[in-house]
C-alpha positions as a Markdown table, in Angstrom:
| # | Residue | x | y | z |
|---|---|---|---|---|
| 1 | Unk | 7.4 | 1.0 | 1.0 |
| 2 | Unk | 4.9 | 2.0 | -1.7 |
| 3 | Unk | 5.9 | 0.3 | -4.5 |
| 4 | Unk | 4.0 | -3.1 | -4.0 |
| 5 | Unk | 0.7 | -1.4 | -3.1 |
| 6 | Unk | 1.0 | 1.5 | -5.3 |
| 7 | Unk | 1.5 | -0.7 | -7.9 |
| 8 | Unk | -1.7 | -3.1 | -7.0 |
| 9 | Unk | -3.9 | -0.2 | -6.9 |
| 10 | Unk | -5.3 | -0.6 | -10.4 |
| 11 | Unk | -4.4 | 3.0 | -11.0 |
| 12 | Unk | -5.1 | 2.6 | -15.2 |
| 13 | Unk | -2.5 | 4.0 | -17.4 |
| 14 | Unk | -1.7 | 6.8 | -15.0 |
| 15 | Unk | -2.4 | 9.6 | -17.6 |
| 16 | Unk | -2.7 | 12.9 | -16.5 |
| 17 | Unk | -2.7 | 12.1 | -13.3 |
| 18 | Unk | -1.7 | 13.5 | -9.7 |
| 19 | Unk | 0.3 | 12.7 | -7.2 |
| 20 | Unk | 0.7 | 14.5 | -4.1 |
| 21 | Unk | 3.5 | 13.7 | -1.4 |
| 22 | Unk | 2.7 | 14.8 | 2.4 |
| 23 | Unk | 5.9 | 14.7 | 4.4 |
| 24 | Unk | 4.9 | 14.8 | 8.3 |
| 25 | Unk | 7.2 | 15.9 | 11.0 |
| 26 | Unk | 10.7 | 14.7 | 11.1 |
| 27 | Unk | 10.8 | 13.3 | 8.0 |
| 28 | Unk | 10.0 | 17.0 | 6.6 |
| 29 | Unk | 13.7 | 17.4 | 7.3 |
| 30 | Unk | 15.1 | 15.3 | 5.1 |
| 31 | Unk | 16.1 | 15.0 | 1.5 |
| 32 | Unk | 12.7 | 15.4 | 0.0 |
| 33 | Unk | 14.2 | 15.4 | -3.3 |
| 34 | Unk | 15.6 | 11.9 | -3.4 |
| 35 | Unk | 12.4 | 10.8 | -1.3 |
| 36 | Unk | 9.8 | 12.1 | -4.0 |
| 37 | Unk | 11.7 | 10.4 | -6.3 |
| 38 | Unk | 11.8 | 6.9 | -5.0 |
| 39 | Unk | 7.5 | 7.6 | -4.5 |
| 40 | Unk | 7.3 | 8.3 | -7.5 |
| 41 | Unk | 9.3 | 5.5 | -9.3 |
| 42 | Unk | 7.4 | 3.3 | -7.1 |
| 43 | Unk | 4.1 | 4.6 | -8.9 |
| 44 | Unk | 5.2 | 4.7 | -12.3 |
| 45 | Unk | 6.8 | 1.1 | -12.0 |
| 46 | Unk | 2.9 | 0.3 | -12.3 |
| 47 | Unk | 3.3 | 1.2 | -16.0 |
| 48 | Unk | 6.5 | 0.7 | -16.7 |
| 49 | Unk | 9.0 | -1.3 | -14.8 |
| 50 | Unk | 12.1 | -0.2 | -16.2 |
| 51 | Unk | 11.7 | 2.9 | -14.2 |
| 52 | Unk | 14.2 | 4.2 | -11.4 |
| 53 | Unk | 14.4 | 7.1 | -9.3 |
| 54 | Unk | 16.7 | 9.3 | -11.9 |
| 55 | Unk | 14.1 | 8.2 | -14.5 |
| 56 | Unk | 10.8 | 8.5 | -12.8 |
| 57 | Unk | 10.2 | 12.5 | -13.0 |
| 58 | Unk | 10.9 | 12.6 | -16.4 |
| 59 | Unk | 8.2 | 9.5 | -17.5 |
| 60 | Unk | 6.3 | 11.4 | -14.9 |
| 61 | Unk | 6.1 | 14.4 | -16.6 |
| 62 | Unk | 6.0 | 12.9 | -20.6 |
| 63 | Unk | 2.8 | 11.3 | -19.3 |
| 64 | Unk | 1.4 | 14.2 | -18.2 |
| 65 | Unk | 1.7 | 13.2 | -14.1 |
| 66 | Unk | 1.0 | 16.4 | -12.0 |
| 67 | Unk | 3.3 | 15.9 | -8.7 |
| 68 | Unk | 3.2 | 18.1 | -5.7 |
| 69 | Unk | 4.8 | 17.7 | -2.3 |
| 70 | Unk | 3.5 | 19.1 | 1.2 |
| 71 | Unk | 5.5 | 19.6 | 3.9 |
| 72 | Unk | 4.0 | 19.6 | 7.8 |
| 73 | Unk | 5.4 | 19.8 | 11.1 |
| 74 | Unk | 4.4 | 16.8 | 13.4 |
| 75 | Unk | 0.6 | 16.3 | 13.7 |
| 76 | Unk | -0.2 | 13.8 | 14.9 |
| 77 | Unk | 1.4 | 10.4 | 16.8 |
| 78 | Unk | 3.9 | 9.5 | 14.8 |
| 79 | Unk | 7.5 | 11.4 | 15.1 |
| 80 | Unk | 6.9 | 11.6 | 11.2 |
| 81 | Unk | 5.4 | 10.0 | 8.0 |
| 82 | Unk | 4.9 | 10.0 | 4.3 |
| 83 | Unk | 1.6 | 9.8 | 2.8 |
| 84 | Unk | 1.2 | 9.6 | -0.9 |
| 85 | Unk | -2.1 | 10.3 | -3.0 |
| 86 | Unk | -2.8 | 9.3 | -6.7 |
| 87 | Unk | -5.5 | 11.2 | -8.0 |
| 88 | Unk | -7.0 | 9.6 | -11.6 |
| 89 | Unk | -9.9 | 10.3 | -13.8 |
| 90 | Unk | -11.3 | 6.9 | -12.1 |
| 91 | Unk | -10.4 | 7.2 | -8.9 |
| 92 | Unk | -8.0 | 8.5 | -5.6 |
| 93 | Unk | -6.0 | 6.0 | -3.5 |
| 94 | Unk | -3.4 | 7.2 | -0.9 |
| 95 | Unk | -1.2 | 5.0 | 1.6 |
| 96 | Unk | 0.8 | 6.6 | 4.8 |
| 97 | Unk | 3.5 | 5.0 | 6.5 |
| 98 | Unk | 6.6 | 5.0 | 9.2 |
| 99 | Unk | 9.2 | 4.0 | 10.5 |
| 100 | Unk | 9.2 | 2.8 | 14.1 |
| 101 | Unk | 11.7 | 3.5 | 16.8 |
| 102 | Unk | 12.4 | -0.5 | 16.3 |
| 103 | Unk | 13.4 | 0.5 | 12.8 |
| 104 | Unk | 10.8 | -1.8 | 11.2 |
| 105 | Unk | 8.3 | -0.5 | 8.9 |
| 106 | Unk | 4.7 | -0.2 | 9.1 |
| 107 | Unk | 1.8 | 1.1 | 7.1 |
| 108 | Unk | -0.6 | 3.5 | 8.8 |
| 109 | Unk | -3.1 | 4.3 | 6.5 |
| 110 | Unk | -4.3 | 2.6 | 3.3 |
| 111 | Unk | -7.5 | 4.4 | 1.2 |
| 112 | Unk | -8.1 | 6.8 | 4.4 |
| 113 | Unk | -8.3 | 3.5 | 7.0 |
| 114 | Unk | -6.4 | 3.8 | 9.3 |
| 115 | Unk | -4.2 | 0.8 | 10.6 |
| 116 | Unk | -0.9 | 0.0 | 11.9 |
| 117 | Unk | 0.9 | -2.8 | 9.5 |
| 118 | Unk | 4.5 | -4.6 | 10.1 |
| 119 | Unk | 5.5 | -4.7 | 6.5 |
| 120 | Unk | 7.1 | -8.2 | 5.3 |
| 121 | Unk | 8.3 | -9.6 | 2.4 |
| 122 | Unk | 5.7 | -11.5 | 1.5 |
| 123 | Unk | 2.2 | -9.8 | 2.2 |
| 124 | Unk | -1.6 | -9.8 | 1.2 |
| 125 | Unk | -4.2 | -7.0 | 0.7 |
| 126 | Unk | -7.6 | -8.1 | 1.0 |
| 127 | Unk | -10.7 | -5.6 | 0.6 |
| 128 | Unk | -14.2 | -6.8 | 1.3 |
| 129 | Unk | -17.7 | -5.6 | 3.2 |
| 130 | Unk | -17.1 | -5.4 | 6.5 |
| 131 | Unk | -19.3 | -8.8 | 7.9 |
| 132 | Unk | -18.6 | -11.3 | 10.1 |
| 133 | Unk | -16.6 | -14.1 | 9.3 |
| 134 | Unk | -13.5 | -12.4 | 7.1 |
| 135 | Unk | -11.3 | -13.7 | 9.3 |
| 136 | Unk | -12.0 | -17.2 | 9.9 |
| 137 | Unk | -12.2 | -17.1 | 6.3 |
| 138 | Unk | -9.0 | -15.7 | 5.5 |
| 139 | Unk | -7.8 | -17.9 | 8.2 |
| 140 | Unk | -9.0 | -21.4 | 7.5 |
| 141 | Unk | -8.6 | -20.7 | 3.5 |
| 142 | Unk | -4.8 | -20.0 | 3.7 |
| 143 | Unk | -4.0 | -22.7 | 6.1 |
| 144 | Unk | -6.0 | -25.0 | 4.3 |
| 145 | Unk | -3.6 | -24.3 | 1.7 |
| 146 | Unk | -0.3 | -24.8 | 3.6 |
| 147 | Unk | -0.2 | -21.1 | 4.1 |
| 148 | Unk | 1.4 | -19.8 | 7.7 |
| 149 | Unk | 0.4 | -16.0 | 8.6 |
| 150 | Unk | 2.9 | -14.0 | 10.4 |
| 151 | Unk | 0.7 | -11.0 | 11.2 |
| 152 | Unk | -2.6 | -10.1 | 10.3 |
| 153 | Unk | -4.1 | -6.5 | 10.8 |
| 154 | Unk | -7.7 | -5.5 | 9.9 |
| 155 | Unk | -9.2 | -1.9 | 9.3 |
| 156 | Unk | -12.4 | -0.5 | 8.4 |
| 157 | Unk | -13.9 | 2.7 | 7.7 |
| 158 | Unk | -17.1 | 2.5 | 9.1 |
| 159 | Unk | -18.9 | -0.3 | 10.7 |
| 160 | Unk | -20.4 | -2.7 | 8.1 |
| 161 | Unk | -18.9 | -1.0 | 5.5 |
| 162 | Unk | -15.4 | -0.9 | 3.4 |
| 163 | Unk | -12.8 | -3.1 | 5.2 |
| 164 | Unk | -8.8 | -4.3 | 4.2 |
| 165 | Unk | -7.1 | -6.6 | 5.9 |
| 166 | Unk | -2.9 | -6.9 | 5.6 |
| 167 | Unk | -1.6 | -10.5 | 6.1 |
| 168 | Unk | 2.2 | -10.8 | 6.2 |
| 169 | Unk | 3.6 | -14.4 | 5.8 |
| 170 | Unk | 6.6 | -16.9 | 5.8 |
| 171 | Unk | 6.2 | -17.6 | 2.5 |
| 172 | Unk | 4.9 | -16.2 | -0.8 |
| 173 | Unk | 1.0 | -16.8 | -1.0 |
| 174 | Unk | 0.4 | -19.6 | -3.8 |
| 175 | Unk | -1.7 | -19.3 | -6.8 |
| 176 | Unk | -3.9 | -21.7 | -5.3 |
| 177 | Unk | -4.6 | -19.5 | -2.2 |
| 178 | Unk | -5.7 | -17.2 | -4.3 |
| 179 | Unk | -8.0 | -18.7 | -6.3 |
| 180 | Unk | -9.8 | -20.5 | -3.5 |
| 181 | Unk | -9.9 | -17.0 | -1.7 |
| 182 | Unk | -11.5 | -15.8 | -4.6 |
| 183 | Unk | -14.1 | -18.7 | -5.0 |
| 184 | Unk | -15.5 | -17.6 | -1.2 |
| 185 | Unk | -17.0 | -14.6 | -3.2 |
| 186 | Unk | -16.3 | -12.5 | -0.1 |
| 187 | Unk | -13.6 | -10.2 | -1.1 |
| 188 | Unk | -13.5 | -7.3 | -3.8 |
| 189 | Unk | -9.6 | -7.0 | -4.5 |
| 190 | Unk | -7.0 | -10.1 | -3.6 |
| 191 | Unk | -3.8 | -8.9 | -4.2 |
| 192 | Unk | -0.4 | -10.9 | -3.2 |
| 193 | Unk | 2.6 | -7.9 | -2.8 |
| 194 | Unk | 6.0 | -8.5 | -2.0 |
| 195 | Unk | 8.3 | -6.2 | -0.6 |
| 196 | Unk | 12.4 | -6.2 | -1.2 |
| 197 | Unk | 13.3 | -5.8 | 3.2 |
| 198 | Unk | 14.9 | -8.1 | 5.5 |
């Protein structure tokens, strides 16, 4: 699930860096090995995308990456989660997700904002102030551009201030949509991710 946004997060060179796994109830009780290995792979692919999960401790480690895993029973509503943290000398991003009783998954948590995000294939991550109009102008923007939006799912940390949105569409967002989402001026971070899932 991380990969795509992970790999967006404009993490640097991910020197001497930390990552931290939180495993929440039931998924506590599972392989924890193999799963801290697949997080990780999907953070290193950021710097090198020849990694895989048999590789990614060992880059982790020649680069100097501090990883750490927490365990917890269940706190909260979900049955269980994972919640990742990357620490840098710049900055700290984390990301939490689940997966439903539908068997689709979703994110629940992006830079501490909480949200509850059907993951697709084809998605976009939006930050901007949180003001009125985002979403007419997310909106109008990527259906003036042919664009069709499958879900859309907003959070913000405090009224008026950082916001992200989550778009998940039937098609890959074109380079076009981008750059006229960028011209609005509106948004700090545009990023398109795509995700390998049904």
């Amino acid at each position: 699930l991380y990969d795509g946004v992970v790999s967006e997060m404009n993490l640097g060179a991910l020197t001497s860096a930390a990552v931290a796994v939180l495993y929440d109830g039931v998924v506590s009780e599972m392989n924890l090995g193999a799963l801290t290995s697949a997080a990780v792979a999907g953070i290193m692919k950021s710097v090198n995308p020849e990694v895989n999960m048999v590789s990614a401790p060992v880059v982790a480690k020649e680069r100097g990456v501090k990883i750490s895993t927490t365990k917890q029973d269940k706190s909260g509503a979900f049955e269980g989660y994972i919640k990742l943290t990357v620490v840098t000398d710049k900055r700290e991003r984390s990301i939490g997700g689940t997966v439903f009783s539908d068997g689709k998954p979703r994110f629940i948590q992006i830079k501490g904002i909480n949200i509850d995000a059907e993951i697709g294939r084809h998605m976009l991550y939006t930050t901007n102030e949180d003001v009125p109009g985002i979403i007419g102008t997310l909106g109008q923007t990527l259906g003036d551009n042919g664009v069709n939006i499958a879900n859309f799912t907003l959070g913000r940390a405090d009224a008026g201030g950082e916001a992200i949105a989550l778009l998940y569409m039937d098609e890959p967002v074109p380079a076009r949509a981008i750059a006229a989402l960028q011209a609005t001026g509106k948004f700090q971070q545009i990023r398109p991710l795509h995700f390998d899932i049904g």
